[in-house]
mmCIF file of the N, C-alpha and C atoms, coordinates in Angstrom:
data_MODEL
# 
_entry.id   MODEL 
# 
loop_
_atom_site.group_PDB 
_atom_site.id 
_atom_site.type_symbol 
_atom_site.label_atom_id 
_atom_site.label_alt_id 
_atom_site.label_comp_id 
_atom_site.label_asym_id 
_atom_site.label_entity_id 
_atom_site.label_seq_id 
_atom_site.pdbx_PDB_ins_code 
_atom_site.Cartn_x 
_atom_site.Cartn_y 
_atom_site.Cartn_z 
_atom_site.occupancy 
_atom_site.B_iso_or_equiv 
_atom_site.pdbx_formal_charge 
_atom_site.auth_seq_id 
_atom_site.auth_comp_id 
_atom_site.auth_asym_id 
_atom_site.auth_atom_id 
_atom_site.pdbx_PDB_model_num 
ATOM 1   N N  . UNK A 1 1  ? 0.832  -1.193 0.000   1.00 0.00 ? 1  UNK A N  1 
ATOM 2   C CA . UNK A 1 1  ? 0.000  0.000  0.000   1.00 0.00 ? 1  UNK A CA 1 
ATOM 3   C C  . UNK A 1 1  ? 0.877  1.258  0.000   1.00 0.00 ? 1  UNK A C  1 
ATOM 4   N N  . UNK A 1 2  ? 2.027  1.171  1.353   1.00 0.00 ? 2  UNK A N  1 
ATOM 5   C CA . UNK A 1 2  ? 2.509  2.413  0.824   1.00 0.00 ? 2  UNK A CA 1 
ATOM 6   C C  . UNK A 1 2  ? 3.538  2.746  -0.529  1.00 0.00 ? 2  UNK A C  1 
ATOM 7   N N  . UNK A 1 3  ? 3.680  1.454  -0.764  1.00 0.00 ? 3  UNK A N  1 
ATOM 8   C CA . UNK A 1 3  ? 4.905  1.756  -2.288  1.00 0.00 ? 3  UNK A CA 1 
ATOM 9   C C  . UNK A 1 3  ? 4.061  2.050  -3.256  1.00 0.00 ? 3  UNK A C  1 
ATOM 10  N N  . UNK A 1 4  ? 2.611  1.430  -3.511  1.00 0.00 ? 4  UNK A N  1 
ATOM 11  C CA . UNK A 1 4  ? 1.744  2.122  -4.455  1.00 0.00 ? 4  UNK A CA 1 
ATOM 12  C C  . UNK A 1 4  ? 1.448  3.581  -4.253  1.00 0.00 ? 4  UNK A C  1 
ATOM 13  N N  . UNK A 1 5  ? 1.139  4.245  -3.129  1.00 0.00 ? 5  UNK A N  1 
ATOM 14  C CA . UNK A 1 5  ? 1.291  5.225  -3.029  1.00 0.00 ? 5  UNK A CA 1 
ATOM 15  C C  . UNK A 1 5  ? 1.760  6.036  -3.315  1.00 0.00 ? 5  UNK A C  1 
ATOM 16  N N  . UNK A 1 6  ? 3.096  5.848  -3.241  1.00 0.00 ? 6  UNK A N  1 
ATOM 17  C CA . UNK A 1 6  ? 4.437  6.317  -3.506  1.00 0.00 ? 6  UNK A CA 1 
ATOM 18  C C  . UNK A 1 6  ? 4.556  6.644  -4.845  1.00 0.00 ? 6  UNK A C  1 
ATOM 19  N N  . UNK A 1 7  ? 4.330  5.349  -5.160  1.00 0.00 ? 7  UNK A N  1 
ATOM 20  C CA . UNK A 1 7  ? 4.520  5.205  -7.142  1.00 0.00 ? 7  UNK A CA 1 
ATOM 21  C C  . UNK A 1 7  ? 3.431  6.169  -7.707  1.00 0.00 ? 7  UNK A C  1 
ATOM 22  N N  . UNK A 1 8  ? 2.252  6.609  -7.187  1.00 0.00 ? 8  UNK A N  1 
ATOM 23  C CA . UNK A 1 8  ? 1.440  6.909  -7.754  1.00 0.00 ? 8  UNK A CA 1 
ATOM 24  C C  . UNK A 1 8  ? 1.875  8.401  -7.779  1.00 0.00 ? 8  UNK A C  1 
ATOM 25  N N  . UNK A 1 9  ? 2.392  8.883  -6.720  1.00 0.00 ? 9  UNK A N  1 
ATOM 26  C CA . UNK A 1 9  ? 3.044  10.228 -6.715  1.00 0.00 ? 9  UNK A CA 1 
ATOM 27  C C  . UNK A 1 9  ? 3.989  10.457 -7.790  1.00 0.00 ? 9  UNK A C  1 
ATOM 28  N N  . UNK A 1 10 ? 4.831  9.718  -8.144  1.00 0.00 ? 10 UNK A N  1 
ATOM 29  C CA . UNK A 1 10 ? 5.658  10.178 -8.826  1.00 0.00 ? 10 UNK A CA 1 
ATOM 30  C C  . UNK A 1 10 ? 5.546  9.759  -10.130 1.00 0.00 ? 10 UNK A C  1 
ATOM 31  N N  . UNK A 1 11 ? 4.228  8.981  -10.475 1.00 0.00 ? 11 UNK A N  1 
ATOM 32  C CA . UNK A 1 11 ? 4.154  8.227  -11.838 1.00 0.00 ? 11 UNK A CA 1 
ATOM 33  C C  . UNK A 1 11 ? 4.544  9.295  -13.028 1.00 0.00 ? 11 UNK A C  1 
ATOM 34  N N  . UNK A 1 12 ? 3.557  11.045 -12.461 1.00 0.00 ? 12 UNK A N  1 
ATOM 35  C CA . UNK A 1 12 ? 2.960  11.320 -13.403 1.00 0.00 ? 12 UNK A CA 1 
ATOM 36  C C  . UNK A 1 12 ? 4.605  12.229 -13.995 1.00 0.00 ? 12 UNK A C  1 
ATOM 37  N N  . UNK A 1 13 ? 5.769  12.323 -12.917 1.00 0.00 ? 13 UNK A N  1 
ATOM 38  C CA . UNK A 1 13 ? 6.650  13.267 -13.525 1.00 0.00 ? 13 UNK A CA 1 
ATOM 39  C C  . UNK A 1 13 ? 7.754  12.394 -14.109 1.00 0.00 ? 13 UNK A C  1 
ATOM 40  N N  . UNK A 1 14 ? 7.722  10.881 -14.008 1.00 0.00 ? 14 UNK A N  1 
ATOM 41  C CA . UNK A 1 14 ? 7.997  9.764  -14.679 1.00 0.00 ? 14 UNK A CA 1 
ATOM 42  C C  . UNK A 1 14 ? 7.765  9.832  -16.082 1.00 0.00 ? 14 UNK A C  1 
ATOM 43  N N  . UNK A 1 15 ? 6.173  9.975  -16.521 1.00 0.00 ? 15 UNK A N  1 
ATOM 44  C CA . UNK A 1 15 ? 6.011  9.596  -17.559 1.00 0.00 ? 15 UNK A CA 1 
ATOM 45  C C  . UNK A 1 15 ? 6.235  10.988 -18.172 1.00 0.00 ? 15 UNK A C  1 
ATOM 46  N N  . UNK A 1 16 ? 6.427  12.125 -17.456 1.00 0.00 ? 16 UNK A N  1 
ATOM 47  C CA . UNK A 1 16 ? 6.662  13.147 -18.108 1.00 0.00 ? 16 UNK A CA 1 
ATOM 48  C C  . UNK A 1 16 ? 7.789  13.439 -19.000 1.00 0.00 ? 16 UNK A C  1 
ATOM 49  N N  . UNK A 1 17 ? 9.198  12.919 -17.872 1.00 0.00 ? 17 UNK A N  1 
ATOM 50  C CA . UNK A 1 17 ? 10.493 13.024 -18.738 1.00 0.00 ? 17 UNK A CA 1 
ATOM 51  C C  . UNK A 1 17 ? 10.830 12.193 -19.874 1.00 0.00 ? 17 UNK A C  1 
ATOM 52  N N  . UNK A 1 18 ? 9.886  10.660 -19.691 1.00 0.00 ? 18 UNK A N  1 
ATOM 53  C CA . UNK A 1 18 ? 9.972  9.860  -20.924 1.00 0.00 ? 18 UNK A CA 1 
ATOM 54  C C  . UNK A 1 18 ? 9.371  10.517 -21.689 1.00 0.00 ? 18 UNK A C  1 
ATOM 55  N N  . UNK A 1 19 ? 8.403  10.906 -21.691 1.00 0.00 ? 19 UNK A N  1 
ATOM 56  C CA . UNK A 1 19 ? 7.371  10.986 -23.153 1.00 0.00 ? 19 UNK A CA 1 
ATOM 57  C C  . UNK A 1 19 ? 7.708  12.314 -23.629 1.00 0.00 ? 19 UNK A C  1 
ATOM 58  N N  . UNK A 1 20 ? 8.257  13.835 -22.638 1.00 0.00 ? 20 UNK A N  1 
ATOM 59  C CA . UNK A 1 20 ? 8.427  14.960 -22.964 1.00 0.00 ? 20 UNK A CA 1 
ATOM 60  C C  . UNK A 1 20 ? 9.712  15.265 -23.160 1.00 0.00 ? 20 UNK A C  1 
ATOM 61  N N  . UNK A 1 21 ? 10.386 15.322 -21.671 1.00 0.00 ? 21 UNK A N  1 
ATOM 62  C CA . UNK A 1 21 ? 11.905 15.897 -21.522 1.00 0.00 ? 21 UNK A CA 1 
ATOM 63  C C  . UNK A 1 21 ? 12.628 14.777 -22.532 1.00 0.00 ? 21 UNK A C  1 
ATOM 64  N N  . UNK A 1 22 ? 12.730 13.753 -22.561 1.00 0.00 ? 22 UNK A N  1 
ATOM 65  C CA . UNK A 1 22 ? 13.878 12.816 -23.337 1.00 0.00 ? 22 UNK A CA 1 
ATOM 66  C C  . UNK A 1 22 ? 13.525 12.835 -24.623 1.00 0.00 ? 22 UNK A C  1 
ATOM 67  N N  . UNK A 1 23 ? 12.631 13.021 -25.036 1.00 0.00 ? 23 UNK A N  1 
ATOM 68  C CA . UNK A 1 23 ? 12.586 13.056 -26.678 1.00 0.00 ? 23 UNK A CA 1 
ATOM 69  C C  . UNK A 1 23 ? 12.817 14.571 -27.035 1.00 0.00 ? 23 UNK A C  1 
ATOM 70  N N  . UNK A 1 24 ? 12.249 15.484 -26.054 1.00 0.00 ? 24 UNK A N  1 
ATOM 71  C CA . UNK A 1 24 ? 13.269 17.185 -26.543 1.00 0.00 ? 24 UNK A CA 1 
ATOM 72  C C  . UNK A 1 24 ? 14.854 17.143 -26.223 1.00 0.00 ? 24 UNK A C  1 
ATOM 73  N N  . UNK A 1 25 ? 15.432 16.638 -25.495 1.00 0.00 ? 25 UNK A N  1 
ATOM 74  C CA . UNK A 1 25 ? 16.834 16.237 -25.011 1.00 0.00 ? 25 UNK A CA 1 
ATOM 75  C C  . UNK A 1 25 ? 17.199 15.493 -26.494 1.00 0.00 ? 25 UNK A C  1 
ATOM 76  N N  . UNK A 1 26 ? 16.543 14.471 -26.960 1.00 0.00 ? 26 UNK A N  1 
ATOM 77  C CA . UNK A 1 26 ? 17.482 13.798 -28.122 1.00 0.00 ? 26 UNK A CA 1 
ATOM 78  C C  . UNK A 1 26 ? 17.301 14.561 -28.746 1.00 0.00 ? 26 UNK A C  1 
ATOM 79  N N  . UNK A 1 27 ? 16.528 15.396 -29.380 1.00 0.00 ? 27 UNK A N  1 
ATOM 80  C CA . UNK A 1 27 ? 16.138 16.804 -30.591 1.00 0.00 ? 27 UNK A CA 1 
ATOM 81  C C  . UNK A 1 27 ? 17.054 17.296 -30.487 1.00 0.00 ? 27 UNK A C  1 
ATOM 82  N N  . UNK A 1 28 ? 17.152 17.890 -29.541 1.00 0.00 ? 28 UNK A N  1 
ATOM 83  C CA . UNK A 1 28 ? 18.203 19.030 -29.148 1.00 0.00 ? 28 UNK A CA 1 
ATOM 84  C C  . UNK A 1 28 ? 20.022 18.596 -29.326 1.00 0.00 ? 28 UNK A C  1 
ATOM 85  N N  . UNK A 1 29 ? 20.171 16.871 -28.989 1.00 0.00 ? 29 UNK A N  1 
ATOM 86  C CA . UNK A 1 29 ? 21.217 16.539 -28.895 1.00 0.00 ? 29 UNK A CA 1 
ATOM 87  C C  . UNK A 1 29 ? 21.405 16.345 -30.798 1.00 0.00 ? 29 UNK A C  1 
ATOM 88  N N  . UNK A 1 30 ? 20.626 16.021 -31.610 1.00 0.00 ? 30 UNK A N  1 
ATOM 89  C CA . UNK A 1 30 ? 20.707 15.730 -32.705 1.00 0.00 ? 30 UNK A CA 1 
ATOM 90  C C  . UNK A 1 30 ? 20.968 16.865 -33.678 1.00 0.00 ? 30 UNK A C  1 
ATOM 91  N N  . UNK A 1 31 ? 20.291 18.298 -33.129 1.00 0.00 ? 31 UNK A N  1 
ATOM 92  C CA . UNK A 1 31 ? 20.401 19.487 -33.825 1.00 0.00 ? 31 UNK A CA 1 
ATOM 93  C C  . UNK A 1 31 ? 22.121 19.867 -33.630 1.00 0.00 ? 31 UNK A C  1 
ATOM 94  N N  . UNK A 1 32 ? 22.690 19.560 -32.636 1.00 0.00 ? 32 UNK A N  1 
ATOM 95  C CA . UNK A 1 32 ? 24.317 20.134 -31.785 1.00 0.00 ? 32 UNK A CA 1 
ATOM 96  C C  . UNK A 1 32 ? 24.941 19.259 -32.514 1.00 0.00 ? 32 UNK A C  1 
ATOM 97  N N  . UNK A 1 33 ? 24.640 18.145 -33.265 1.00 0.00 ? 33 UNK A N  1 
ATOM 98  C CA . UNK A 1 33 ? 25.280 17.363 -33.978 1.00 0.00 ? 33 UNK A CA 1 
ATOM 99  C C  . UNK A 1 33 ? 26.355 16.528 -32.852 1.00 0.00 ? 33 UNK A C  1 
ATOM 100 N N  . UNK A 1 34 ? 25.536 16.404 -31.829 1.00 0.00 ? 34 UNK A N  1 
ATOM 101 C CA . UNK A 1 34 ? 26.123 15.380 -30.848 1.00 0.00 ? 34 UNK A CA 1 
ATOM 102 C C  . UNK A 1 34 ? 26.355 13.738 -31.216 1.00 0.00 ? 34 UNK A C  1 
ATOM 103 N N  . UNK A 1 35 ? 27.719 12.571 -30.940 1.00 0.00 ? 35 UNK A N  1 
ATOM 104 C CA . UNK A 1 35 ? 27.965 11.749 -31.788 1.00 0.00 ? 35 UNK A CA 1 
ATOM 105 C C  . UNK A 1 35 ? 26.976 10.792 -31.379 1.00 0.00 ? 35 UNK A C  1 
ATOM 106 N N  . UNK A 1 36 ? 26.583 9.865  -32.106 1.00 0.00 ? 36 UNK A N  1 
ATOM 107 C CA . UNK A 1 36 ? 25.636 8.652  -31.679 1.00 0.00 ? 36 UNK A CA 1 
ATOM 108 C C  . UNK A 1 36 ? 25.811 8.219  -30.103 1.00 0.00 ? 36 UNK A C  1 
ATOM 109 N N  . UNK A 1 37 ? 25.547 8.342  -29.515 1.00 0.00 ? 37 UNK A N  1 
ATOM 110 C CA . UNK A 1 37 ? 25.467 7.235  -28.594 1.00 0.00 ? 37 UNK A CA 1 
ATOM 111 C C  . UNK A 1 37 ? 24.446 5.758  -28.565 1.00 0.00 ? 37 UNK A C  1 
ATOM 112 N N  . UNK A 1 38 ? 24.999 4.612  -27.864 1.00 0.00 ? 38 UNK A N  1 
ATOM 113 C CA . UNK A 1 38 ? 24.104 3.635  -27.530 1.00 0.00 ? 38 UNK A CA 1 
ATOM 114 C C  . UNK A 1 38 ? 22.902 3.942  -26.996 1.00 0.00 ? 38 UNK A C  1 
ATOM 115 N N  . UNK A 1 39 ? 21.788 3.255  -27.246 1.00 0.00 ? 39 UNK A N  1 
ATOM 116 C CA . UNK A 1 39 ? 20.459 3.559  -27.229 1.00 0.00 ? 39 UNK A CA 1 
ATOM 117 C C  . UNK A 1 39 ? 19.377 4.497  -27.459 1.00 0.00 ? 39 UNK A C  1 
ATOM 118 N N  . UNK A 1 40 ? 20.256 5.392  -28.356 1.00 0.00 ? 40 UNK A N  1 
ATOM 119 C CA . UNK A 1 40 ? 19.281 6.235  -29.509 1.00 0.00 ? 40 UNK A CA 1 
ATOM 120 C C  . UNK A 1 40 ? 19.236 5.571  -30.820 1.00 0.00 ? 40 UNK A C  1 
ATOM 121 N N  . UNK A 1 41 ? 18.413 5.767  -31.647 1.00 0.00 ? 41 UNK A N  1 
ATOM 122 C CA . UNK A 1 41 ? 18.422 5.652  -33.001 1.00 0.00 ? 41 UNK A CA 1 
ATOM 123 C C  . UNK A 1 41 ? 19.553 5.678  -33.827 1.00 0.00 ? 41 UNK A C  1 
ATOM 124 N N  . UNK A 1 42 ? 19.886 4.434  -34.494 1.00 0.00 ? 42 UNK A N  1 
ATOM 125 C CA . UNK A 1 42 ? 20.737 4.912  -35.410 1.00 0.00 ? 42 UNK A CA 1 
ATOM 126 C C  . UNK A 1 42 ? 20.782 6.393  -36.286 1.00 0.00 ? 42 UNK A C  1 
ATOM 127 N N  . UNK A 1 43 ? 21.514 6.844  -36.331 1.00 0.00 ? 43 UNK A N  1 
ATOM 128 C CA . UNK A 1 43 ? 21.185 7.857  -37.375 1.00 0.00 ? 43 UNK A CA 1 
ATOM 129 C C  . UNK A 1 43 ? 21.350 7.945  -39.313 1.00 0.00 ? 43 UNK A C  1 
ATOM 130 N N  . UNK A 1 44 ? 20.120 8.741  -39.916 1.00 0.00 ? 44 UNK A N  1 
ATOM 131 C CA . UNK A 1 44 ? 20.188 8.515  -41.250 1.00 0.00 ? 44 UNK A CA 1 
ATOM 132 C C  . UNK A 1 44 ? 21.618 8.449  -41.959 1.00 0.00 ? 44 UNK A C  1 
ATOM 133 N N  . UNK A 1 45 ? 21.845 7.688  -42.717 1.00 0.00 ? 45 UNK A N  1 
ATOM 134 C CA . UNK A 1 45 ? 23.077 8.169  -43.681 1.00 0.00 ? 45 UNK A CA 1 
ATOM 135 C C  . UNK A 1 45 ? 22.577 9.496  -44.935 1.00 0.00 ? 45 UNK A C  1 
ATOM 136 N N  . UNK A 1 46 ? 22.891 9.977  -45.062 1.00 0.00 ? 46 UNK A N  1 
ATOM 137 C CA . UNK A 1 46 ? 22.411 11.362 -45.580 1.00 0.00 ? 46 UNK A CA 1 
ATOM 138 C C  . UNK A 1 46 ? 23.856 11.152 -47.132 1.00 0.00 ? 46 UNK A C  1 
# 
């Protein structure tokens, strides 16, 4: 009961940084022409 609790508090700024902050973070890292790292997208060959 109280770890659901818990979880439920913080679900919503959880799903925030996945679904919001980390996909503007890779944008942003992709525009700076930052080098690939592991576990982003390969990037296009252009």
């Amino acid at each position: 009961e109280i770890a659901t609790r818990e979880f439920i508090e913080i679900d919503a700024e959880l799903r925030s940084l996945i679904d919001v902050d980390l996909p503007a973070l890779e944008t942003r890292m992709e525009a700076d022409g930052v080098p690939w790292t592991p576990g982003r997208p390969l990037p296009e060959v252009r």
